[in-house]
N, CA and C atoms as a LAMMPS dump frame, in Angstrom:
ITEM: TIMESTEP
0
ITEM: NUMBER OF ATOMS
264
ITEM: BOX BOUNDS ff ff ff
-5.0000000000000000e+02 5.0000000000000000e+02
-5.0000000000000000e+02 5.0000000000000000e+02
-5.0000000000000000e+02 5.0000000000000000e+02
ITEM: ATOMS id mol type element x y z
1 1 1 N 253.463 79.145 -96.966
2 1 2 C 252.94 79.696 -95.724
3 1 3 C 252.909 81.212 -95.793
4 2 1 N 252.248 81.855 -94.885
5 2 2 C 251.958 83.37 -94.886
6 2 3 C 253.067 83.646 -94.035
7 3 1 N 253.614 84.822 -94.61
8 3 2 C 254.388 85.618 -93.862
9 3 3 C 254.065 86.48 -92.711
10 4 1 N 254.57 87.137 -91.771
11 4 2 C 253.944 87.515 -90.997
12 4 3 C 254.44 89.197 -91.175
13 5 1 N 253.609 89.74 -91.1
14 5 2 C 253.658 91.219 -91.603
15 5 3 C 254.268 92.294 -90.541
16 6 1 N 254.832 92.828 -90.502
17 6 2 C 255.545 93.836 -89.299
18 6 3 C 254.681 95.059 -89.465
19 7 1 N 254.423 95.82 -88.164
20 7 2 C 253.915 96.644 -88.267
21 7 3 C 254.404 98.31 -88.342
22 8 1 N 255.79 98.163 -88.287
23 8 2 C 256.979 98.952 -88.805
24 8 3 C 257.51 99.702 -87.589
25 9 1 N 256.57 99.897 -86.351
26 9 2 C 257.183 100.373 -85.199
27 9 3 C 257.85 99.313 -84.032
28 10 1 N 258.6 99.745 -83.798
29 10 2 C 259.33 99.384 -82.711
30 10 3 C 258.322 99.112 -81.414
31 11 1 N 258.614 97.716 -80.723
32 11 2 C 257.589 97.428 -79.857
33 11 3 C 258.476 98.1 -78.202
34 12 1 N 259.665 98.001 -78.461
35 12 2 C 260.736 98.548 -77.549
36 12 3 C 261.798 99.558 -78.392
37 13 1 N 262.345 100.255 -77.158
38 13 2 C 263.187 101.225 -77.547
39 13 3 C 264.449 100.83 -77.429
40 14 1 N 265.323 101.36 -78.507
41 14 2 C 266.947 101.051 -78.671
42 14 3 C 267.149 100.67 -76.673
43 15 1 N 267.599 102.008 -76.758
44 15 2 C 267.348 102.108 -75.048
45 15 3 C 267.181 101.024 -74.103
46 16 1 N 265.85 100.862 -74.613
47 16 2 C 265.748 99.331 -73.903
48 16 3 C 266.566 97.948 -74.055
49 17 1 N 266.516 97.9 -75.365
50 17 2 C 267.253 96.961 -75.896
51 17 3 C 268.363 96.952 -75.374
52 18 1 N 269.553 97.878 -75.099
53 18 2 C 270.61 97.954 -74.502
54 18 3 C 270.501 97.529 -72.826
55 19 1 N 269.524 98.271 -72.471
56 19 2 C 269.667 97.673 -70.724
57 19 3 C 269.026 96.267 -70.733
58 20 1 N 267.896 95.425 -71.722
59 20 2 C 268.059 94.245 -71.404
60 20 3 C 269.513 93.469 -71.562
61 21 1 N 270.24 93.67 -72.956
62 21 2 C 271.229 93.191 -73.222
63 21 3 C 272.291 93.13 -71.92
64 22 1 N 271.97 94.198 -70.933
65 22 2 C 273.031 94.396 -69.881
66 22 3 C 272.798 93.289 -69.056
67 23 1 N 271.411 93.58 -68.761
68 23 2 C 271.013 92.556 -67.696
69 23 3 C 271.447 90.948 -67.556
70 24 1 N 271.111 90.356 -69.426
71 24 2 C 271.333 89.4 -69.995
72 24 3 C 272.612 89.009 -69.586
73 25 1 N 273.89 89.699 -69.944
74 25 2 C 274.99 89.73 -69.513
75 25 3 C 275.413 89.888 -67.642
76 26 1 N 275.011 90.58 -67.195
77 26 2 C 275.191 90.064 -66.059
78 26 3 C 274.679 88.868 -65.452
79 27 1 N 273.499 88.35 -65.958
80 27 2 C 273.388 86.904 -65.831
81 27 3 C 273.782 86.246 -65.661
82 28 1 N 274.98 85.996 -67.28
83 28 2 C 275.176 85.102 -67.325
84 28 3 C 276.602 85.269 -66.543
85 29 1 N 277.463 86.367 -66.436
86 29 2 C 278.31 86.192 -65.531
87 29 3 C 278.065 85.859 -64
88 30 1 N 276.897 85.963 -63.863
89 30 2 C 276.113 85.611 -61.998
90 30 3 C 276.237 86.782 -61.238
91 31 1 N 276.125 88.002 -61.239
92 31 2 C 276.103 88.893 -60.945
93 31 3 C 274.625 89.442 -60.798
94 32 1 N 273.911 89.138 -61.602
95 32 2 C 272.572 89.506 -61.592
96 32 3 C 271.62 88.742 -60.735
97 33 1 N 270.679 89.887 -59.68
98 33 2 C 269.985 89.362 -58.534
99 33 3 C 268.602 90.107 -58.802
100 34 1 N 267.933 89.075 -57.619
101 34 2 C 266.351 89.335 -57.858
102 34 3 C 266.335 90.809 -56.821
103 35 1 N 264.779 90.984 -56.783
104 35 2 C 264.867 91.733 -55.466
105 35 3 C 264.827 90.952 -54.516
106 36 1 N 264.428 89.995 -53.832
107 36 2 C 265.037 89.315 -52.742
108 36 3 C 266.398 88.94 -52.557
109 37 1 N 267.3 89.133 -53.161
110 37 2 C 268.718 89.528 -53.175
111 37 3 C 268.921 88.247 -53.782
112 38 1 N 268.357 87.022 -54.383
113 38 2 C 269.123 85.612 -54.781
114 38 3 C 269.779 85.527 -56.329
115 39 1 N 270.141 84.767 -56.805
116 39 2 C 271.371 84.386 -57.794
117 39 3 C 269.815 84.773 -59.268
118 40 1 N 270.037 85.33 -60.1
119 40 2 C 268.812 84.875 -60.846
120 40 3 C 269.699 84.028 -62.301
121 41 1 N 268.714 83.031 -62.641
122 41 2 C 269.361 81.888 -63.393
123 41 3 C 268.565 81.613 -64.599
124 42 1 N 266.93 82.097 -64.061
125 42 2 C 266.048 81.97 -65.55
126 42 3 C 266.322 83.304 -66.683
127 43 1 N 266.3 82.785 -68.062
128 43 2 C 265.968 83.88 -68.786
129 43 3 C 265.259 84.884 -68.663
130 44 1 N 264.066 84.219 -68.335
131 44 2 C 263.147 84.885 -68.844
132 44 3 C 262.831 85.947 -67.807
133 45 1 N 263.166 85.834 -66.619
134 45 2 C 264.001 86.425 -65.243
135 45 3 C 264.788 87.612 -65.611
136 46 1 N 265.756 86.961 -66.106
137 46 2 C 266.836 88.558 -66.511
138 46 3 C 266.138 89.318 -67.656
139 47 1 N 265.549 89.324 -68.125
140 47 2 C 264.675 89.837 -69.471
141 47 3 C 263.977 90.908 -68.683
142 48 1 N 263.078 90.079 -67.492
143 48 2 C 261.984 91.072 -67.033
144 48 3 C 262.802 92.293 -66.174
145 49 1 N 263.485 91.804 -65.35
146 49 2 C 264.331 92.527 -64.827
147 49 3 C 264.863 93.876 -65.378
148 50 1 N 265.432 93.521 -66.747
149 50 2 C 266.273 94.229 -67.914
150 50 3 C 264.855 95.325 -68.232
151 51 1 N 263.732 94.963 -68.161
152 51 2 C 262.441 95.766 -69.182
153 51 3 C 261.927 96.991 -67.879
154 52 1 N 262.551 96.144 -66.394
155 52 2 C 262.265 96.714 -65.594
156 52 3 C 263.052 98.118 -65.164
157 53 1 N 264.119 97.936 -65.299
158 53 2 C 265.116 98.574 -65.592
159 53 3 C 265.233 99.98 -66.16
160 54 1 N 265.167 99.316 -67.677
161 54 2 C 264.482 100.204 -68.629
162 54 3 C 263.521 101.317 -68.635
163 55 1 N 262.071 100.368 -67.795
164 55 2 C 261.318 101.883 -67.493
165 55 3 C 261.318 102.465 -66.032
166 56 1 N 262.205 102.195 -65.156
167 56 2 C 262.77 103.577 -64.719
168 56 3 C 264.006 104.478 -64.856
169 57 1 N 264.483 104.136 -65.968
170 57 2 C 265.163 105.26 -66.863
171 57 3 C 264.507 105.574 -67.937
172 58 1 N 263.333 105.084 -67.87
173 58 2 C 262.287 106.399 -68.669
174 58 3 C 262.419 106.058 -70.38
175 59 1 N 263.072 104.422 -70.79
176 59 2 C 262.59 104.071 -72.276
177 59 3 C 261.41 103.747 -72.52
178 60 1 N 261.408 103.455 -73.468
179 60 2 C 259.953 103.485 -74.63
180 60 3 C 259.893 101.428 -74.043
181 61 1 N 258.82 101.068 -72.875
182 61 2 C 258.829 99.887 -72.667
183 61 3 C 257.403 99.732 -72.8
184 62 1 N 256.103 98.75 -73.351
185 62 2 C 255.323 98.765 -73.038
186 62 3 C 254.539 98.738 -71.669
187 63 1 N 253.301 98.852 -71.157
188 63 2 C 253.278 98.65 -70.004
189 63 3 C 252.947 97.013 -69.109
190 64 1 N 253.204 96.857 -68.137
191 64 2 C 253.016 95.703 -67.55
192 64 3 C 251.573 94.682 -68.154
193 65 1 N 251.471 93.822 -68.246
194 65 2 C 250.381 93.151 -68.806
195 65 3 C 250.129 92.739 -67.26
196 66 1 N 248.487 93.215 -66.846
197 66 2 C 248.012 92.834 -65.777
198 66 3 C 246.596 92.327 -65.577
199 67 1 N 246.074 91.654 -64.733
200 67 2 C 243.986 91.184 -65.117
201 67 3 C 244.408 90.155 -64.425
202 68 1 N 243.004 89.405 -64.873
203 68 2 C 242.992 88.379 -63.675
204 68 3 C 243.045 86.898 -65.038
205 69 1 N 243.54 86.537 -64.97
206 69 2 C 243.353 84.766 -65.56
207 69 3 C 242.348 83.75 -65.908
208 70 1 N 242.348 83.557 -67.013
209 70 2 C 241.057 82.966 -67.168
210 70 3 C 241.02 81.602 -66.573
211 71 1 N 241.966 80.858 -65.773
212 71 2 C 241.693 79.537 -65.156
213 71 3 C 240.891 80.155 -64.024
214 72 1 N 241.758 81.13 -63.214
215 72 2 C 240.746 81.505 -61.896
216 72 3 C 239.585 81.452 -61.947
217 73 1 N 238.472 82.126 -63.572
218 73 2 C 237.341 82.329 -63.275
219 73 3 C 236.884 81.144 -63.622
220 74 1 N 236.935 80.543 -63.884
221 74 2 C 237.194 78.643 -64.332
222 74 3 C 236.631 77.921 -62.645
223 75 1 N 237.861 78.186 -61.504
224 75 2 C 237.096 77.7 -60.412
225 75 3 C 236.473 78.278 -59.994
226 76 1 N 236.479 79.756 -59.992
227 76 2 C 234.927 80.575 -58.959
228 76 3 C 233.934 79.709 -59.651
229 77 1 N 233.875 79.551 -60.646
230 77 2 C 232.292 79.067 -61.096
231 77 3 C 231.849 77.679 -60.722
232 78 1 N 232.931 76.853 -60.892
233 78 2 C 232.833 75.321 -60.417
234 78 3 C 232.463 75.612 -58.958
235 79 1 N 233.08 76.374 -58.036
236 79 2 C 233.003 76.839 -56.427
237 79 3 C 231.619 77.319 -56.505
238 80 1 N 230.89 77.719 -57.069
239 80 2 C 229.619 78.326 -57.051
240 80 3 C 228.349 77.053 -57.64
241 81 1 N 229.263 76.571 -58.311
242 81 2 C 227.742 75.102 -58.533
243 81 3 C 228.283 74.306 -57.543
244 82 1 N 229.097 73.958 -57.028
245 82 2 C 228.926 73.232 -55.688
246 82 3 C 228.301 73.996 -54.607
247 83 1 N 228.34 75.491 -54.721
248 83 2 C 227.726 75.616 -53.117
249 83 3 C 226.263 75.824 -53.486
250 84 1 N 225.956 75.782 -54.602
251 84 2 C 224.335 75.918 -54.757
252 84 3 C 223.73 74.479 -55.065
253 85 1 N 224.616 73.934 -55.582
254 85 2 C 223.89 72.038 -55.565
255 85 3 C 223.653 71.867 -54.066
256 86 1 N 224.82 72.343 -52.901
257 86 2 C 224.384 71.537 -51.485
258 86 3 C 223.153 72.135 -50.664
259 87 1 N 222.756 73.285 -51.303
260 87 2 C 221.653 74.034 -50.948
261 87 3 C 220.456 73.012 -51.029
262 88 1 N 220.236 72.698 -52.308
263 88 2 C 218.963 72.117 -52.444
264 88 3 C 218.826 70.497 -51.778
């Protein structure tokens, strides 16, 4: 199989790495909350949290991945041949 090639930079900063690790850890002791103030229990939860963290103390975090979804444009279009089939 092919190896997968690194591109030699860091996708996150030490920095970061440390305040997710924090977050991670308060987790799992239950200490760690959402902003609606509740218990947070998913990983993948304390991760974002931790990245969130991170960039407002100003580490090297990429930025938010944001757009719209390709299922959504999936139903506008189905929503649009139904309202033009009842036309005719």
């Amino acid at each position: 199989m092919a190896e997968k090639k690194s591109s030699g930079t860091r996708k996150y900063s030490k920095k970061a790495g440390k305040t997710v690790e924090s977050a991670m850890r308060r987790k799992k002791k239950g200490t760690l909350r959402s902003g609606s103030g509740k218990k947070v229990t998913s990983r993948k939860q304390a991760i974002a949290i931790g990245l969130s963290e991170a960039r407002e103390k100003g580490a090297k975090v990429p930025k938010k991945k944001t757009g719209a979804k390709k299922k959504s444009s999936a139903k506008k279009s189905s929503a649009k041949k139904k309202s033009s089939s009842k036309k005719s």
